[in-house]
Every structure is written in C-alpha cells, then in structure tokens.
N, C-alpha and C positions, 0 to 999 in steps of 0.2 A: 594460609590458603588464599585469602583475597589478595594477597600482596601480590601471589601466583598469579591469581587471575588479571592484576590488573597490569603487569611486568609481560604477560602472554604478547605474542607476537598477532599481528592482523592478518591471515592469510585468508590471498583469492586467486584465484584461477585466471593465468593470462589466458590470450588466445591461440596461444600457439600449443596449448597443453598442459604447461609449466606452472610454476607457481610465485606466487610472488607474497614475500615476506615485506611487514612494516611494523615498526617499533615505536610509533611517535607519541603514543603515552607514556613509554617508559624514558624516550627521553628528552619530554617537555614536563614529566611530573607532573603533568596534568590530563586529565580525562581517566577514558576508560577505552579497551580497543574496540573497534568499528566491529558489533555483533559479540560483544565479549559477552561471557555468561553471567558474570555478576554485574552488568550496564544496570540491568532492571530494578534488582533487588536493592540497589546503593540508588536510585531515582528514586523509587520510592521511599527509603528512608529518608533522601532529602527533601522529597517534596512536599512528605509528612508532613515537619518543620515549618514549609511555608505554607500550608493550609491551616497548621494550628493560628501562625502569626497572622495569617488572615480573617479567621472568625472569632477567636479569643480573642487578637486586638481590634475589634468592632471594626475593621476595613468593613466586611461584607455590609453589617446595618447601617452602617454609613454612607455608604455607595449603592446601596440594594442591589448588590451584585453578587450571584455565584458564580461558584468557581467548577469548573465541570473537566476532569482527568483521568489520562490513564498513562502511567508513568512519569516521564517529563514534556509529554506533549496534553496540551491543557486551552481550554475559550473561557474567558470572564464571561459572562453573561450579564449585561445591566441596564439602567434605564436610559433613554436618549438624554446624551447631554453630559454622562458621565464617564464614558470611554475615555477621555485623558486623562482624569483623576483616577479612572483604574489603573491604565497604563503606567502613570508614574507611581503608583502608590506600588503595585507590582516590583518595579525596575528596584525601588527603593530595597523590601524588602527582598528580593534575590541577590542583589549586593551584601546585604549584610548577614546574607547567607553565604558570600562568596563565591556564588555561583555567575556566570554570566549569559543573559539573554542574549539569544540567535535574533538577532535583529530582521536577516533576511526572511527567517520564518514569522515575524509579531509583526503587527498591521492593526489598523481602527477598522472595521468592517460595519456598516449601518445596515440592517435590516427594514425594511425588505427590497432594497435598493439593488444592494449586492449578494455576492453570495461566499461563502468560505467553506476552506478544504479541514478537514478532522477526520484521523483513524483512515485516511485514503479514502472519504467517501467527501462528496459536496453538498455541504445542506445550505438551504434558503429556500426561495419562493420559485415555485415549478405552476407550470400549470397542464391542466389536465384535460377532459374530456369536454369538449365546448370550447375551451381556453379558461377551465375555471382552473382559479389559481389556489393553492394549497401549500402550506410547511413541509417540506418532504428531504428525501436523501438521493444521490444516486455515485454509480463509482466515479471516481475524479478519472480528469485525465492524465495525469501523470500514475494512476492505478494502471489505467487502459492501455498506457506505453509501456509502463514498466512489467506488466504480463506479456506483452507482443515482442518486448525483448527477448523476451525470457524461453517464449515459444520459440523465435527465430534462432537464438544461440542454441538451441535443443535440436535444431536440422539443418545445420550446417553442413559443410564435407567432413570434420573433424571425426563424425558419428558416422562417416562410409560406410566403416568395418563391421560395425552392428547391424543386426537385422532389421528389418521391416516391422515386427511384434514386437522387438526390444524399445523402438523407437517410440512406437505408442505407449507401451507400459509405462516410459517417462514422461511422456505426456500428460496422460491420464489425470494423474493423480494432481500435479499442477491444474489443468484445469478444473477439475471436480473440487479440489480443496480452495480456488479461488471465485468460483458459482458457489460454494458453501458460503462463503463469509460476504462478500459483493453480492446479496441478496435482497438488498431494500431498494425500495423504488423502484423506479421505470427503466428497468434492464431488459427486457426484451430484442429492442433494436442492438443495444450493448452484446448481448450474447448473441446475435445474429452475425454481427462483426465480426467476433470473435471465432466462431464457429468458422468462415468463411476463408476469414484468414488461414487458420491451424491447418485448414486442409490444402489450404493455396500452397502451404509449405512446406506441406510433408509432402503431396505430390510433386514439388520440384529439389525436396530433396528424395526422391525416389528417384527420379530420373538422370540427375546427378551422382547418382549410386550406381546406377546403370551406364554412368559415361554417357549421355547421352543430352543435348537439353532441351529447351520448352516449357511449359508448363504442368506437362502430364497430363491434361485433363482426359483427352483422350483414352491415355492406357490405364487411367486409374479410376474410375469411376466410384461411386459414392458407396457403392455396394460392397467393393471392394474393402475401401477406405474403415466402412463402419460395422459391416458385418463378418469381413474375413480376418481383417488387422484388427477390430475391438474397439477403434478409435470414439470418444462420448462426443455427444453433443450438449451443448448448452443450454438449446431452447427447452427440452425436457424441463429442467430444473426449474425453468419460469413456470412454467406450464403448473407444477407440483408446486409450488410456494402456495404458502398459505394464508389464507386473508390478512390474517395481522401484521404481514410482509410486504403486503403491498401499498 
C-alpha cells in the first residue's frame, strides 16, 4: 500500500479545465508526490530519527538549542553565536539520514533583528500600541497571496455557468477555514484586505457573468453581496478572538 502511495501520479487542475498528471517520484525513485497521502506520515518517521540523534547525541546540550517541528518543516532555536554549529551539525545529521536539506528554504535568522516564516505565519519582533515592541506572530505574505490566488481562481469566467450562491458557497468555507487557523496576531488590517478583495472579485465576476464589465460596485452592493448571496466577512472573526489570541 505505501509503495501505492508513493508510485501515485501528482495531479492538478490546469486552467483550461483539464488535468494534468506527473510522475516524478516514481521516476527519480525519489520523494514522495506533491500532496501524497503518506508525505506526512514517512516525515514524521523520518524526522523522528533525527530528533532522537539530536537529543540522545547531546547536539541539543551542547548547543542549547531546541529543535521546534511539525513534520519536515522545523526552526533550531539557540543561543547567539551558535546558529552555525547548529546549521552544520543539522546538515551533518540529515545526510546520514539520507535525506537532503532544501537549501532555499534554511537560512541563519538573528532575533530580534529579523524576522522568519514558520507554519505560514511570521514570528519576531512586532510592535504594538505606542510603538511598544513585543514577540508575536502574524500571517506571512506568501500566506496572503497564496489565499488571494486561491480567491481569484475561484471567480474567474471558468465558474460563468454556476450561480451566484454556488459561487459563495466555495468561497465561504476557504475563507472561514483560513480566519480559523490565521488567527494570531495583528490581523485585523489582514482581514480587512481580504475581505475587500473577495468582494472586489466576486462583483466583477458577477458582471462578467452578466457579459457585461466594470467593477460592479454599483449593481452589487454589500447588502446584496452579504445578506442575499451569504457571502462571510472576516473582521467578525477578529472581533470574536479571544484574549489568548491576541
């Protein structure tokens, strides 16, 4: 059954409708397919591996560094000074694991200098009310594009033939399920974008439905939009967050 999974073909959806099949694990004999079902569960058994060789072989008390994961995307945590001797002691150990580091993705990051991306979110030094500064999180921007894609391919012309309710219904639940999880930190102005957008889009894919172009703002107005078609908004969500979220 894994061999199944990991032999499975990669498909994605071009844009013209169609589909489009790739096979490049099964025939480089290496990896796993892009979004395969067993990706997660063989990361985590390999990463296992190198958390044990990590803290078992005194890396971490040596380095006073932890190692902080969730499947094969991972941040050392250590003290100033020692980020290359993590980095190579890393690199070392993942080789003799056989695995090979995404170079484009690893990087030395100093706090509170800079700031780094983890889980699609960016933690470092933010600052707050005054200009006081504080450790915090918020959604990265390659989060913020990669949702605005994802909105904009969702009302296109491709989706003409479908209704107006149909169209929110897929909406919906992308945005509600990404205000579920993009919930820390200073997302307000975040979800006000957002919010701004989805509708800039759906009203000119309204009108584009209609044969027609513009913007729509005219013929579609917010009442429409959010009372007659269902369509959520975002700022609620902030609104509702709860102290420990913020």
């Amino acid at each position: 059954m894994i061999r199944q999974w990991l032999d499975a073909p990669a498909v994605e959806r071009a844009d013209d409708g169609g589909e489009i099949r790739t096979t490049v694990a099964r025939d480089t004999n290496r990896g796993t397919p892009q979004g395969g079902v067993i990706s997660p569960l063989l990361s985590n058994l390999y990463f296992r591996r190198f958390m044990l060789a990590w803290y078992q072989g005194g890396h971490a008390r040596r380095l006073q560094a932890e190692v902080v994961n969730y499947a094969d995307d991972f941040v050392i945590l250590c003290q100033p000074g020692k980020g290359e001797e993590a980095m190579a002691t890393m690199r070392r150990l993942m080789s003799k694991l056989g695995l090979t580091v995404n170079e484009k993705k690893t990087r030395l990051v100093k706090l509170p200098e800079e700031r780094f991306d983890f889980l699609g979110y960016t933690v470092g030094w933010f600052y707050g009310f005054r200009g006081r500064p504080y450790w915090g999180t918020a959604p990265s921007m390659k989060s913020i594009k990669r949702l605005r894609k994802r909105i904009h391919d969702e009302t296109t012309r491709r989706w003409s033939a479908t209704r107006p309710k149909e169209r929110v219904e897929e909406l919906n639940p992308i945005l509600r399920g990404w205000a579920n999880y993009f919930s820390q930190g200073p997302v307000k102005e975040i979800y006000r974008s957002i919010d701004d957008y989805t509708a800039r889009r759906l009203r000119i894919w309204l009108r584009k439905r209609s044969g027609k172009q513009g913007t729509g703002y005219r013929q579609y107005s917010d009442q429409y939009l959010y009372l007659k078609l269902g369509l959520i908004r975002l700022r609620p969500f902030e609104r509702n967050r709860s102290k420990a979220k913020a």
